[in-house]
mmCIF file of the N, C-alpha and C atoms, coordinates in Angstrom:
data_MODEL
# 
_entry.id   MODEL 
# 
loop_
_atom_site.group_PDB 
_atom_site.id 
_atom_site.type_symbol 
_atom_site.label_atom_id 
_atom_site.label_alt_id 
_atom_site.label_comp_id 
_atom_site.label_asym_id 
_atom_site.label_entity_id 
_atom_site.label_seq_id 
_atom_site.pdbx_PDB_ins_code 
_atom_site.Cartn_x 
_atom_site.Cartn_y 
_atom_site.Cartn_z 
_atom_site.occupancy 
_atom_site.B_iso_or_equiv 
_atom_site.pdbx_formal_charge 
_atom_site.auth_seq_id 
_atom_site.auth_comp_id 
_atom_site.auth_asym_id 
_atom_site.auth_atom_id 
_atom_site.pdbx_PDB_model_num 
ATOM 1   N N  . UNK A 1 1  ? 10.601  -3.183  -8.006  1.00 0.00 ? 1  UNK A N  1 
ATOM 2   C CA . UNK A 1 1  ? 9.567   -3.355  -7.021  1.00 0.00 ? 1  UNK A CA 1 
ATOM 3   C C  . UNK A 1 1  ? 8.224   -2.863  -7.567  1.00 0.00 ? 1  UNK A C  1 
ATOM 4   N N  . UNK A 1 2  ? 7.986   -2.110  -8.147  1.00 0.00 ? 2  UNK A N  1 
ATOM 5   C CA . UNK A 1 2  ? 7.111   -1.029  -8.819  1.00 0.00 ? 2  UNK A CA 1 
ATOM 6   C C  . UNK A 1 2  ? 6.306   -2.092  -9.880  1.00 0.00 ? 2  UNK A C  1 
ATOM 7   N N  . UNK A 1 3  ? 6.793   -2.917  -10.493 1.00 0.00 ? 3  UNK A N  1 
ATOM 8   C CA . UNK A 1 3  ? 6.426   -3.968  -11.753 1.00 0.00 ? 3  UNK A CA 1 
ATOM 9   C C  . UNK A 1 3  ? 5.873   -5.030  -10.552 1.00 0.00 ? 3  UNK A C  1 
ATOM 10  N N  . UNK A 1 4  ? 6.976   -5.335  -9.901  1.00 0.00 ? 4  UNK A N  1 
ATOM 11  C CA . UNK A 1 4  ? 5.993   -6.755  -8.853  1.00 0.00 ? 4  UNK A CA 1 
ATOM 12  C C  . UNK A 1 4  ? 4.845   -6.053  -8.456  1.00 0.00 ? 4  UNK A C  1 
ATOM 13  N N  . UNK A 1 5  ? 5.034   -4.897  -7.840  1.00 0.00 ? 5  UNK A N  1 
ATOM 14  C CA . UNK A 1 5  ? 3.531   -4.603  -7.295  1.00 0.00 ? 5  UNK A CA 1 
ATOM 15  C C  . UNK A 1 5  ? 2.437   -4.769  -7.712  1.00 0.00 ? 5  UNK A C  1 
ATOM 16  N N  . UNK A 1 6  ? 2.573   -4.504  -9.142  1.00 0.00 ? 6  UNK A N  1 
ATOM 17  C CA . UNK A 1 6  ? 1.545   -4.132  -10.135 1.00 0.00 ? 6  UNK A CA 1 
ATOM 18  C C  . UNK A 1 6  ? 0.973   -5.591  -10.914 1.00 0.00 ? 6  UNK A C  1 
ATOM 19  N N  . UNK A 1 7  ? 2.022   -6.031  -10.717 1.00 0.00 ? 7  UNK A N  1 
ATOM 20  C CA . UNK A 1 7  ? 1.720   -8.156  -10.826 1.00 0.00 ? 7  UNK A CA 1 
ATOM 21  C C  . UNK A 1 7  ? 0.892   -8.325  -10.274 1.00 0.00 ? 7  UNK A C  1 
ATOM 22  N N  . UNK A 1 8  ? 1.082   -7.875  -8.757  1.00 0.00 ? 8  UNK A N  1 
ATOM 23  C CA . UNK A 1 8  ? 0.637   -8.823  -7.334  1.00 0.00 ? 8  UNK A CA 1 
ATOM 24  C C  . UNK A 1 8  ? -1.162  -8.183  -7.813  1.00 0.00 ? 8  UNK A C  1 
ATOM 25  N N  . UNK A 1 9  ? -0.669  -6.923  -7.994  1.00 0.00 ? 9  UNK A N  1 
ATOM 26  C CA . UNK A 1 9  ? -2.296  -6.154  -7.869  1.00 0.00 ? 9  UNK A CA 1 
ATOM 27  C C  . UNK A 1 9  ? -3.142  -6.500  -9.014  1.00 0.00 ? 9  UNK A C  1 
ATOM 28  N N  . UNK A 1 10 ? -2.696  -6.818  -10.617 1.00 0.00 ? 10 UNK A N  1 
ATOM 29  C CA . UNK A 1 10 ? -3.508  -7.498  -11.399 1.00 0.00 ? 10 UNK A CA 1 
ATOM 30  C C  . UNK A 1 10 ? -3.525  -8.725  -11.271 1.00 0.00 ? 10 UNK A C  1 
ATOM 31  N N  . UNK A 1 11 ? -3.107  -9.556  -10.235 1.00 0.00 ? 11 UNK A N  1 
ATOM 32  C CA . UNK A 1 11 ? -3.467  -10.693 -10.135 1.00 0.00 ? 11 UNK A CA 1 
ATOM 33  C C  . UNK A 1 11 ? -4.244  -11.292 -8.972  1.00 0.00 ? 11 UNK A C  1 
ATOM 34  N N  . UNK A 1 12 ? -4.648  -9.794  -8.281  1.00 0.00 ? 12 UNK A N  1 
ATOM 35  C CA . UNK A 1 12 ? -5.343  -9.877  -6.710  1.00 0.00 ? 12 UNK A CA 1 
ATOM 36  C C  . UNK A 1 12 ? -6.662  -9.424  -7.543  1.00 0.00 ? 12 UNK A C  1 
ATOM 37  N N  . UNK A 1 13 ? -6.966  -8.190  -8.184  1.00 0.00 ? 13 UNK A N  1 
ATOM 38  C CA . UNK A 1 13 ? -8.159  -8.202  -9.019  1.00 0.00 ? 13 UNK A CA 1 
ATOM 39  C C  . UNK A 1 13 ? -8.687  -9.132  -10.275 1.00 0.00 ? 13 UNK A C  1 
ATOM 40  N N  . UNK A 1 14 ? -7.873  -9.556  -10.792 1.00 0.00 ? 14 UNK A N  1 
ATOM 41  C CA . UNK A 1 14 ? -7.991  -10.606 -12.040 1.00 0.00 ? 14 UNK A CA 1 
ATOM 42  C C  . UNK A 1 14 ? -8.317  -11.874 -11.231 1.00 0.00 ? 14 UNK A C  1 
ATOM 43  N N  . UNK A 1 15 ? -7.290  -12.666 -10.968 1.00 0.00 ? 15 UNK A N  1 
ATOM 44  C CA . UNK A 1 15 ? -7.484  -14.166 -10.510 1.00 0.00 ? 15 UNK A CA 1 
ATOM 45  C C  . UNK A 1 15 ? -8.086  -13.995 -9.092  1.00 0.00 ? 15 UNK A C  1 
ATOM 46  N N  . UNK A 1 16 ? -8.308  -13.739 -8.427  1.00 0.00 ? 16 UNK A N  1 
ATOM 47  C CA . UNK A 1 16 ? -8.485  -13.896 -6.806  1.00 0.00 ? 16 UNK A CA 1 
ATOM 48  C C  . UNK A 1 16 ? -10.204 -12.805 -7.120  1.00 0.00 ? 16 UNK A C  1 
ATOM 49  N N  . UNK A 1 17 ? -9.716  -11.830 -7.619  1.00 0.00 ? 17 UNK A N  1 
ATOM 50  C CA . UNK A 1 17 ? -11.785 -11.365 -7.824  1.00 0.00 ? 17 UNK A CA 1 
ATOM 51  C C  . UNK A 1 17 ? -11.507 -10.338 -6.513  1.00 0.00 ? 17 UNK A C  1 
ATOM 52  N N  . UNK A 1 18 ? -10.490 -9.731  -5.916  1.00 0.00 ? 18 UNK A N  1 
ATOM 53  C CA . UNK A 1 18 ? -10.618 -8.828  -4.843  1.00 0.00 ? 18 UNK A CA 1 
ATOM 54  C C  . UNK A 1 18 ? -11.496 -7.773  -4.960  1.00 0.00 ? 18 UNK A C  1 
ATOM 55  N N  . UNK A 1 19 ? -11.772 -7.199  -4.418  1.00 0.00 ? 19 UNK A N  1 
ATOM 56  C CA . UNK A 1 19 ? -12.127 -5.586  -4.445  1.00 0.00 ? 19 UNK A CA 1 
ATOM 57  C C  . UNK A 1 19 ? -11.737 -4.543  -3.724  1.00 0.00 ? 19 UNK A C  1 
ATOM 58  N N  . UNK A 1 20 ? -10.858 -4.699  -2.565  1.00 0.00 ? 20 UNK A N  1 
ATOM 59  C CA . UNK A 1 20 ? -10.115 -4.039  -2.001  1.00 0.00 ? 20 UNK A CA 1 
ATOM 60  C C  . UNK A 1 20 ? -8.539  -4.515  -1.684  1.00 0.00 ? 20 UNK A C  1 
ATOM 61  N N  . UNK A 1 21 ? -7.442  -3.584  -2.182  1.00 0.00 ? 21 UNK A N  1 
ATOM 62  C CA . UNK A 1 21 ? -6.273  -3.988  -1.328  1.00 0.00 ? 21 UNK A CA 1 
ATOM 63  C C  . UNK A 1 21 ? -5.794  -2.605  -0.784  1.00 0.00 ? 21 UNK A C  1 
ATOM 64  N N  . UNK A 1 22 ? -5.332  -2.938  0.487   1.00 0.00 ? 22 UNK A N  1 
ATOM 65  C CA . UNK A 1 22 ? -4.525  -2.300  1.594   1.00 0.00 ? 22 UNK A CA 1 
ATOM 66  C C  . UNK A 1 22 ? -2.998  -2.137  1.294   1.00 0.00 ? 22 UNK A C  1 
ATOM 67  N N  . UNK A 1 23 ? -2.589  -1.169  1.398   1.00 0.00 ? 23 UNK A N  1 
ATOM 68  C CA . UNK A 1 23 ? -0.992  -1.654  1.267   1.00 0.00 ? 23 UNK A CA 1 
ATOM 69  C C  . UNK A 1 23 ? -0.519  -0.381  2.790   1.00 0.00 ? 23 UNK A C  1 
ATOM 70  N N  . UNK A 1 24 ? 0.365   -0.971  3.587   1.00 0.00 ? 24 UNK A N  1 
ATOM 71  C CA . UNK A 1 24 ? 0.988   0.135   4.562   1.00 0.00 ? 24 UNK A CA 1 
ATOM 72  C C  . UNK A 1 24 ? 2.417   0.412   4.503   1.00 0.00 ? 24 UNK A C  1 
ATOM 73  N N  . UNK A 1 25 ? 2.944   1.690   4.842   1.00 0.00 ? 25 UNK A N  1 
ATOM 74  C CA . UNK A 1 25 ? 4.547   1.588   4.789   1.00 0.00 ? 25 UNK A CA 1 
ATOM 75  C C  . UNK A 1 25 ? 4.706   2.883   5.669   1.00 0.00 ? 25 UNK A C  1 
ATOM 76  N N  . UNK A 1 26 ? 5.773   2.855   6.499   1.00 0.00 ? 26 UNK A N  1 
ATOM 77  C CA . UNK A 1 26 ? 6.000   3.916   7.402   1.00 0.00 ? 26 UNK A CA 1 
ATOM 78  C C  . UNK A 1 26 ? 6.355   5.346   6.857   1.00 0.00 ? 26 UNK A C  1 
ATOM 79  N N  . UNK A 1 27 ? 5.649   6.001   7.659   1.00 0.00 ? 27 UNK A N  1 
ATOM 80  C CA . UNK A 1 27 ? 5.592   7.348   7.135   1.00 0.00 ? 27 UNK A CA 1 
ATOM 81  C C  . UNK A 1 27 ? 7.204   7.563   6.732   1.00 0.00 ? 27 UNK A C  1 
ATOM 82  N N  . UNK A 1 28 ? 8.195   7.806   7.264   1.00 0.00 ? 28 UNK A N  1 
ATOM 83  C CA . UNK A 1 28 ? 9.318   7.940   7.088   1.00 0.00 ? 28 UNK A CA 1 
ATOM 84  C C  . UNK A 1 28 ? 10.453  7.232   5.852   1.00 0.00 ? 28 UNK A C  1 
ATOM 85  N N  . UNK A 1 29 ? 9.355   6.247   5.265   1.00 0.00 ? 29 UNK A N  1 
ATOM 86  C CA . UNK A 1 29 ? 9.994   4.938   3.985   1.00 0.00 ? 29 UNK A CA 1 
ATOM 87  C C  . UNK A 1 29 ? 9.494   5.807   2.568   1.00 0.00 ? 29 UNK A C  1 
ATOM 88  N N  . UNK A 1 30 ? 9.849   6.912   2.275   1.00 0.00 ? 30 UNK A N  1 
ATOM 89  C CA . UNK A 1 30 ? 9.770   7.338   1.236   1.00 0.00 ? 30 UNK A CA 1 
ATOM 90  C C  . UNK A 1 30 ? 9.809   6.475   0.168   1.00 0.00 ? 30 UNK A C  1 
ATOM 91  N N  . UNK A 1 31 ? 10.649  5.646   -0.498  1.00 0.00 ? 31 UNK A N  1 
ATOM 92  C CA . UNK A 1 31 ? 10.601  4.720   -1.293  1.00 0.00 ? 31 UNK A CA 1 
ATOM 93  C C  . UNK A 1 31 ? 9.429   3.675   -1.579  1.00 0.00 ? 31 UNK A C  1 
ATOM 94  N N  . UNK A 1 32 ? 9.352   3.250   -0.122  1.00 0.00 ? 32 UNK A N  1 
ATOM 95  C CA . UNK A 1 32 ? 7.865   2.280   -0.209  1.00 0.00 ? 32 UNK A CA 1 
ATOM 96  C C  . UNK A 1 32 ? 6.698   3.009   -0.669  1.00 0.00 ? 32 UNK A C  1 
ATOM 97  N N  . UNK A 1 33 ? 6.885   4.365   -0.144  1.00 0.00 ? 33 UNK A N  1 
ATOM 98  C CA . UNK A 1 33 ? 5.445   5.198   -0.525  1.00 0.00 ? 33 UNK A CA 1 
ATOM 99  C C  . UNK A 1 33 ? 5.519   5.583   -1.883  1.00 0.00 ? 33 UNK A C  1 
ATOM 100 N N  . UNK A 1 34 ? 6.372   5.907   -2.366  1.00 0.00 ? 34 UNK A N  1 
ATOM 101 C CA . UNK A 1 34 ? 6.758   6.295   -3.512  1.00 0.00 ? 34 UNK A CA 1 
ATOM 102 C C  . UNK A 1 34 ? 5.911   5.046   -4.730  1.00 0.00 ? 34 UNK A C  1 
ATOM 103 N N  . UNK A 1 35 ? 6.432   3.792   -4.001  1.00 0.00 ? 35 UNK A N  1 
ATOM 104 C CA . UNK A 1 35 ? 5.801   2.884   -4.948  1.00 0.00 ? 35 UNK A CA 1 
ATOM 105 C C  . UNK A 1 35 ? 4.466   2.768   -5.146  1.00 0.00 ? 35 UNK A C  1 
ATOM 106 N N  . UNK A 1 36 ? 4.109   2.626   -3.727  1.00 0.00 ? 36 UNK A N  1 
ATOM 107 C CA . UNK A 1 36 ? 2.609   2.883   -3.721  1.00 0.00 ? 36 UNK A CA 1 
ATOM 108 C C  . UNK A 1 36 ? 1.945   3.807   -4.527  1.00 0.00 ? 36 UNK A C  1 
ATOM 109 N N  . UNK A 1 37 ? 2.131   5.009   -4.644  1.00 0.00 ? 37 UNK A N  1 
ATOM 110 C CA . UNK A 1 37 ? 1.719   5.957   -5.291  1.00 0.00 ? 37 UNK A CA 1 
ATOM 111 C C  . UNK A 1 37 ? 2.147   5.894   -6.822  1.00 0.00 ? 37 UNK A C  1 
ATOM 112 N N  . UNK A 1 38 ? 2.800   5.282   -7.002  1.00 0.00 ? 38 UNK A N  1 
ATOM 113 C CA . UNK A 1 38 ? 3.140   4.907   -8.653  1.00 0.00 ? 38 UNK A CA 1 
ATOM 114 C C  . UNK A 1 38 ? 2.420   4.103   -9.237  1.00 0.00 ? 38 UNK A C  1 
ATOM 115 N N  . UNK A 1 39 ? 1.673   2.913   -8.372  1.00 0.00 ? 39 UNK A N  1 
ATOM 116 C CA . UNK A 1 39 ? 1.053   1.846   -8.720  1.00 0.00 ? 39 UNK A CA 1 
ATOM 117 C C  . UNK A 1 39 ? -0.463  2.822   -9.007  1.00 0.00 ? 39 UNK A C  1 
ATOM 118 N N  . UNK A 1 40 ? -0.663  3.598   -8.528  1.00 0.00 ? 40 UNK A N  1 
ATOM 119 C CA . UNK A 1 40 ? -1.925  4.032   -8.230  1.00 0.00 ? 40 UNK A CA 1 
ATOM 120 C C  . UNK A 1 40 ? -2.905  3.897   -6.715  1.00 0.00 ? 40 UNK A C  1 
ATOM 121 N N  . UNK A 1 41 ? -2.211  3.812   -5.810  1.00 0.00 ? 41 UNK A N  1 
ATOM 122 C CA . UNK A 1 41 ? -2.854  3.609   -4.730  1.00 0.00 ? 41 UNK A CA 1 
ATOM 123 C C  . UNK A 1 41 ? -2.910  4.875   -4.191  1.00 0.00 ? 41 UNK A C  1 
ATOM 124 N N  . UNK A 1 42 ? -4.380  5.063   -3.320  1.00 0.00 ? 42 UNK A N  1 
ATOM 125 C CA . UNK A 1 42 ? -4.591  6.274   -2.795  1.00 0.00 ? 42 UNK A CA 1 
ATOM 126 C C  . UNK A 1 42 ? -3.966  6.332   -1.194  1.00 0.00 ? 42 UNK A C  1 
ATOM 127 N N  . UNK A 1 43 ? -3.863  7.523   -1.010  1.00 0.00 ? 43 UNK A N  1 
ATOM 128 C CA . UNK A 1 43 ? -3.586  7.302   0.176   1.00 0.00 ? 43 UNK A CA 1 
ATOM 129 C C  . UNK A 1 43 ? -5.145  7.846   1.315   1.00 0.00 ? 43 UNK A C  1 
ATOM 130 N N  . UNK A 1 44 ? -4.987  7.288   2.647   1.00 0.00 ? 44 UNK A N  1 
ATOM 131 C CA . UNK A 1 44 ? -6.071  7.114   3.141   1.00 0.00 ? 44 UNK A CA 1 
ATOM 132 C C  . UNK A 1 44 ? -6.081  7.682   4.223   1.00 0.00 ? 44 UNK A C  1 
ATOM 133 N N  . UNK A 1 45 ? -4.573  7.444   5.442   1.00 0.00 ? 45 UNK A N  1 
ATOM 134 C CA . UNK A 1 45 ? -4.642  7.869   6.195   1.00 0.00 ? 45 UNK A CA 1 
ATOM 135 C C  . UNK A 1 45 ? -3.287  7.409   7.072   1.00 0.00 ? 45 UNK A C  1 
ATOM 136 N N  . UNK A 1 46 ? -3.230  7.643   8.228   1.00 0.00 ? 46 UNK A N  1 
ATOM 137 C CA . UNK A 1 46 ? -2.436  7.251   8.953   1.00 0.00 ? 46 UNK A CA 1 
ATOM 138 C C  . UNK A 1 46 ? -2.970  7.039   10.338  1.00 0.00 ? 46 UNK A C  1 
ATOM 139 N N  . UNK A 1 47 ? -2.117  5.465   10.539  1.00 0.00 ? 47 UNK A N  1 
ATOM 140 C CA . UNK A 1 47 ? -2.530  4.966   12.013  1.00 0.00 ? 47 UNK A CA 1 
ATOM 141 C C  . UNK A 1 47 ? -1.356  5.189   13.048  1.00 0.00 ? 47 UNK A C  1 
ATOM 142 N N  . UNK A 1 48 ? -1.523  6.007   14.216  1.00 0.00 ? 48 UNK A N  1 
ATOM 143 C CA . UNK A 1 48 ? -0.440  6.139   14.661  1.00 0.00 ? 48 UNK A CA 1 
ATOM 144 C C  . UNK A 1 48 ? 0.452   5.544   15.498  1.00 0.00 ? 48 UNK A C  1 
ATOM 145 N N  . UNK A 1 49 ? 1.324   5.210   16.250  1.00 0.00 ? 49 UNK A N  1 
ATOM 146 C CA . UNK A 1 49 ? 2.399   4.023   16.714  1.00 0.00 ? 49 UNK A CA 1 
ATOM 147 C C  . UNK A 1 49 ? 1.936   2.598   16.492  1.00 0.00 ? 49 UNK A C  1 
ATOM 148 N N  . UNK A 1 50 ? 1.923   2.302   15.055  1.00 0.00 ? 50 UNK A N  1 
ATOM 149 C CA . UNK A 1 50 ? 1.238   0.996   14.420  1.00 0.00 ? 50 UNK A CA 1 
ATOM 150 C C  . UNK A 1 50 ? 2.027   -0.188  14.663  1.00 0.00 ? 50 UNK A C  1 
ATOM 151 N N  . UNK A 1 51 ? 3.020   -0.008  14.205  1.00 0.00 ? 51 UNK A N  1 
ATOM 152 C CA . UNK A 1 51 ? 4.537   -0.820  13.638  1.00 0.00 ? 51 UNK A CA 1 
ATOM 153 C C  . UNK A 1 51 ? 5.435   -0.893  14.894  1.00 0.00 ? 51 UNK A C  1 
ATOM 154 N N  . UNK A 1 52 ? 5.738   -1.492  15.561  1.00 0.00 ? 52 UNK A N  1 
ATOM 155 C CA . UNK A 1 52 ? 7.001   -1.814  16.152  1.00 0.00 ? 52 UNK A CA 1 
ATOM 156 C C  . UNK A 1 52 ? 8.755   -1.985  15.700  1.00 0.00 ? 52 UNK A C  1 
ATOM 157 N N  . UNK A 1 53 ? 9.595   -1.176  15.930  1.00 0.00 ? 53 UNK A N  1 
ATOM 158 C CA . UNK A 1 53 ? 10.674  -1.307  15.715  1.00 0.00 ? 53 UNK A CA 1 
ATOM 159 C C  . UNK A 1 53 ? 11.526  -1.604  16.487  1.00 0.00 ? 53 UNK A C  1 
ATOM 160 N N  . UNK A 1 54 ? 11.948  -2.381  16.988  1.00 0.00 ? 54 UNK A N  1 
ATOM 161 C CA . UNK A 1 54 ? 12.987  -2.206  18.382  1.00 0.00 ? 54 UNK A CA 1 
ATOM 162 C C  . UNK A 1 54 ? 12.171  -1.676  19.007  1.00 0.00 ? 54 UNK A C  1 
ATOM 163 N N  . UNK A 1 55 ? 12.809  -0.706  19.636  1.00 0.00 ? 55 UNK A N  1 
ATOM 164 C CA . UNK A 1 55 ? 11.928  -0.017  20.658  1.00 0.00 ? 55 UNK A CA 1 
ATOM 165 C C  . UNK A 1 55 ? 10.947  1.281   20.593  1.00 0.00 ? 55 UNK A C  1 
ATOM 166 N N  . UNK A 1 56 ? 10.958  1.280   19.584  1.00 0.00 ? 56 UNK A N  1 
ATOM 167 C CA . UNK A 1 56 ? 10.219  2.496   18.840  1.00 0.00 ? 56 UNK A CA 1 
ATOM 168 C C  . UNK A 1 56 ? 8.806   1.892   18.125  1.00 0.00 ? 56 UNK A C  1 
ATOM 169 N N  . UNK A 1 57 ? 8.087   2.886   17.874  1.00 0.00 ? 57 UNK A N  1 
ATOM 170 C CA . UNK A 1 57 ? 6.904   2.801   17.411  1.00 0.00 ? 57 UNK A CA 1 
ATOM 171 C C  . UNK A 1 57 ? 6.928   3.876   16.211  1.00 0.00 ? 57 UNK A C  1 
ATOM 172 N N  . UNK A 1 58 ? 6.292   2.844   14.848  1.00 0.00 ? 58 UNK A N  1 
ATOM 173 C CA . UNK A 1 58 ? 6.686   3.935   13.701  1.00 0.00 ? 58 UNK A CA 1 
ATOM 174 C C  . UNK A 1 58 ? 4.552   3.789   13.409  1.00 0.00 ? 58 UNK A C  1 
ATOM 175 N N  . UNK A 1 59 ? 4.842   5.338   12.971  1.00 0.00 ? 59 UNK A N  1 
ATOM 176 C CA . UNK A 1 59 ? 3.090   5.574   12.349  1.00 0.00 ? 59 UNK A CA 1 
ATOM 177 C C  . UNK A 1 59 ? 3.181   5.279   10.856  1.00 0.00 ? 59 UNK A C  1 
ATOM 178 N N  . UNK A 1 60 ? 2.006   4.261   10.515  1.00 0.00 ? 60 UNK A N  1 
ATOM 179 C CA . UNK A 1 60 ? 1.852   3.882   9.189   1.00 0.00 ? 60 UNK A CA 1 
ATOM 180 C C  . UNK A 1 60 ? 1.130   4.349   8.582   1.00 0.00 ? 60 UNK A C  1 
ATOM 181 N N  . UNK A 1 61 ? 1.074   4.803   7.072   1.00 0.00 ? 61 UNK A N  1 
ATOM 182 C CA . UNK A 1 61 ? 0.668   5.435   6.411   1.00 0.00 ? 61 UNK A CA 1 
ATOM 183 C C  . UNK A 1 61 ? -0.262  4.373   5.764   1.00 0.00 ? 61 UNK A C  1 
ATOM 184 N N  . UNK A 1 62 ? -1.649  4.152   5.475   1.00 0.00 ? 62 UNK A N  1 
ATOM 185 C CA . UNK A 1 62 ? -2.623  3.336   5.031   1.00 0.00 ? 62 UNK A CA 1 
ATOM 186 C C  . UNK A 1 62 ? -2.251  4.050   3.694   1.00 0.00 ? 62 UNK A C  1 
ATOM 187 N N  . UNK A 1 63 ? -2.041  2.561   2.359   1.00 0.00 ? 63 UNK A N  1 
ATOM 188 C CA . UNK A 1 63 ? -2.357  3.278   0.841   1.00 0.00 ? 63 UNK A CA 1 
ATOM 189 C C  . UNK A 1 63 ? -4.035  2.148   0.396   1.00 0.00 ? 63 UNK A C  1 
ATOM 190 N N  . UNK A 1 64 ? -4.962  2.532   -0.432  1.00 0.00 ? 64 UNK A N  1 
ATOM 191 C CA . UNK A 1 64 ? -5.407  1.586   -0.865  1.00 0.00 ? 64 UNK A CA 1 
ATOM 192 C C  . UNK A 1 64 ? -5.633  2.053   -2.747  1.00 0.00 ? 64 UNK A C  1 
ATOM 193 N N  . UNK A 1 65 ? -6.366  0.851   -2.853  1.00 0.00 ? 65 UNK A N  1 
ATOM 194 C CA . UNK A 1 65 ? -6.844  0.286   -4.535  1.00 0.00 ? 65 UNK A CA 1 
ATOM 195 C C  . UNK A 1 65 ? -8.067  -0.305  -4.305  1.00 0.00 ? 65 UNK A C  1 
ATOM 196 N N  . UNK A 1 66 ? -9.308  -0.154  -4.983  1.00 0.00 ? 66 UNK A N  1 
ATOM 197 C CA . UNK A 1 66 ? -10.515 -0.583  -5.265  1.00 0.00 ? 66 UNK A CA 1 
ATOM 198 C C  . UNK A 1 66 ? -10.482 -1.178  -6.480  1.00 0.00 ? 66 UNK A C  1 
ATOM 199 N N  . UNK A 1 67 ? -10.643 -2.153  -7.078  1.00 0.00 ? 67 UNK A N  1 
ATOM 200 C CA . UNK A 1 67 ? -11.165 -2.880  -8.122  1.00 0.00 ? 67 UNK A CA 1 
ATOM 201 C C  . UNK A 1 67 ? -11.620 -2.212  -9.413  1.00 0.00 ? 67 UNK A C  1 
ATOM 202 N N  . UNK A 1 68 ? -12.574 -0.941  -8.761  1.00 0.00 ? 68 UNK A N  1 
ATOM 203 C CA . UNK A 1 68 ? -12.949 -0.268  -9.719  1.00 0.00 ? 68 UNK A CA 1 
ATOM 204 C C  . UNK A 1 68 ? -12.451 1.076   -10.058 1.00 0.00 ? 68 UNK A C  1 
ATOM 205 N N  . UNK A 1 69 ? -10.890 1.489   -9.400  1.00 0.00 ? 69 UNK A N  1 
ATOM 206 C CA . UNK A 1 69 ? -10.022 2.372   -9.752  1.00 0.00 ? 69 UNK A CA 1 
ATOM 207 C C  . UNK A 1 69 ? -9.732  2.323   -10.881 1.00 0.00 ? 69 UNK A C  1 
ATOM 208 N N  . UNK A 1 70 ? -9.297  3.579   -11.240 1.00 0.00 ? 70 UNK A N  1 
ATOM 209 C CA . UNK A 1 70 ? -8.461  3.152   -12.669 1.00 0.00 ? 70 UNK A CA 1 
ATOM 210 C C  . UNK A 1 70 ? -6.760  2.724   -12.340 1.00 0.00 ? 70 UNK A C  1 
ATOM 211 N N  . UNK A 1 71 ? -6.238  2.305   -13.487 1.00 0.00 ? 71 UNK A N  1 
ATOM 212 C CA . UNK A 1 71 ? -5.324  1.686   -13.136 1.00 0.00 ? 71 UNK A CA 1 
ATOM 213 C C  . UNK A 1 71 ? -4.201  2.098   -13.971 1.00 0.00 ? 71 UNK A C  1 
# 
């Protein structure tokens, strides 16, 4: 997952010309965050009962990447 990410993200700054990407994953998804933070994404913040689960509401953890991060 960690290698796709890092695809998706040199090919969102390379071909597409982005300058910002967003990535979110629930506070509680250690793994997802984990990736995030491997790729180099900062973390930003958290929005709280974001996500819907069934009947629950999970708070998401905002990661981002600027263009002009290092990488």
């Amino acid at each position: 997952m960690t290698e796709a990410v890092r695809a998706l993200v040199d090919h969102a700054f390379g071909t597409w010309r982005l300058h910002r990407i967003e990535l979110g994953a629930a506070t509680g998804n250690a793994r997802s965050r984990a990736v995030a933070e491997r790729v180099g994404f900062r973390e930003e913040g958290v929005r709280r009962d974001s996500e819907r689960h069934g009947d629950d509401w999970l708070d998401m953890v905002v990661y981002a990447m600027l263009a002009t991060d290092p990488r």
